[in-house]
Every structure is written in C-alpha cells, then in structure tokens.
C-alpha positions, 0 to 999 in steps of 0.5 A, a space after each residue: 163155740 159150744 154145741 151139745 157141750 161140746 167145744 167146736 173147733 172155729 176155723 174148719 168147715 162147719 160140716 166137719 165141725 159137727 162131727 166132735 160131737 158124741 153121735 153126729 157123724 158127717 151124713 147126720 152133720 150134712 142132715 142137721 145142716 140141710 134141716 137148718 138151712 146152713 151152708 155146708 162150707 161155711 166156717 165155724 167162726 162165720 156162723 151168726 148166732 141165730 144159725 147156731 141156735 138153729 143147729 143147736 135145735 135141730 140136734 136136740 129135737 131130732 138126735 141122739 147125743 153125747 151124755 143121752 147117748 152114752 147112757 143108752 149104750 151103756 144101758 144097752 151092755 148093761 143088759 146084755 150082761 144080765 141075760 148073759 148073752 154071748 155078746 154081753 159075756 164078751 163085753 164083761 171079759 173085755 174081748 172082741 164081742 163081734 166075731 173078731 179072731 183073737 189068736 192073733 189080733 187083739 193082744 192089747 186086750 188079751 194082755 200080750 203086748 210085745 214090742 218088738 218082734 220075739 218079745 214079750 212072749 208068754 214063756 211056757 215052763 217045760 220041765 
C-alpha cells in the first residue's frame, strides 16, 4: 500500500504504519487517524479503499510531508547559511549546530573515528 508515495508496511498496526512517512510521527499518525474516523489497531492489509482514501486526504490537507517537507527544511538551512547566523555556520562545516559538546562526542563528524580504544588518534609530531 502507498500513501504520500511512500510504500507502507502491510502486517503492522496502521498507527505504527503511518509513521514511514517523512513527517508523521505517532501523535500526528493518532491525529490523522482520529480526523478519518479509522481504527487505531487495525492492520494495514485490513484497510478498505475508501479509509485509505480518507487518510490519504487528511494528510494531504492538514500536513506537512515527504518532498514538501524536505524542501522547507532545506530552504529554512539555506537560509541560515546566507544571514551567516551561528546555526547556519554550524550547518555549513557539518558540526552539531544545537549546542552539543564536540570534544568528546561527534567524532564521526569531526572526522576522528577510532575502532578500538588507543586507536586512530590524531598523532601530534614532537620534535
């Protein structure tokens, strides 16, 4: 089943389902669910074709999702970047941009990933 463009799992609960689609979370799943008058426990696969449609509607009404929302998150960086706020700097040197502590954490980002304990270091030349 498709909804959004999004293929659905069949055999979870429907509630659950919804949640594979970019920007629906469970409270916006338990939301769009309520406003179709569907069952929250109901599997995907039970779903007739008209409480599918009804879904489909309310989501694309009320919401927010997949391509739509990417570009205005996109859009919204985009923009931080050209007032060169401090955020859209982070988000241009790819580093945590809300306030996490980088000396420890992020190393993947930094590019210092070590494998095991000792390893992977940065070597410091002393002469």
């Amino acid at each position: 089943m498709r909804i959004s463009g999004v293929n659905i799992p069949d055999n979870k609960r429907i509630e659950v389902a919804l949640t594979y689609v970019y920007g629906v979370g469970r409270s916006t799943s338990r939301k769009v669910l309520s406003a179709a008058k569907v069952d929250f426990d109901k599997r995907t696969n039970q779903l007739s074709p008209d409480e599918v449609n009804k879904i489909q509607t309310v989501l694309e009404k009320g919401y927010r999702t997949e391509g739509e929302l990417r570009q205005t998150v996109r859009r919204n960086i985009q923009r931080l970047k050209e007032l060169q706020a401090y955020r859209g700097m982070r988000h241009a040197r790819r580093l945590p941009v809300r306030g996490q502590r980088t000396k420890t954490n992020s190393r993947t980002v930094r590019g210092n990933v070590r494998k095991t304990a000792g390893s992977g270091k940065r070597k410091v030349d002393l002469k």
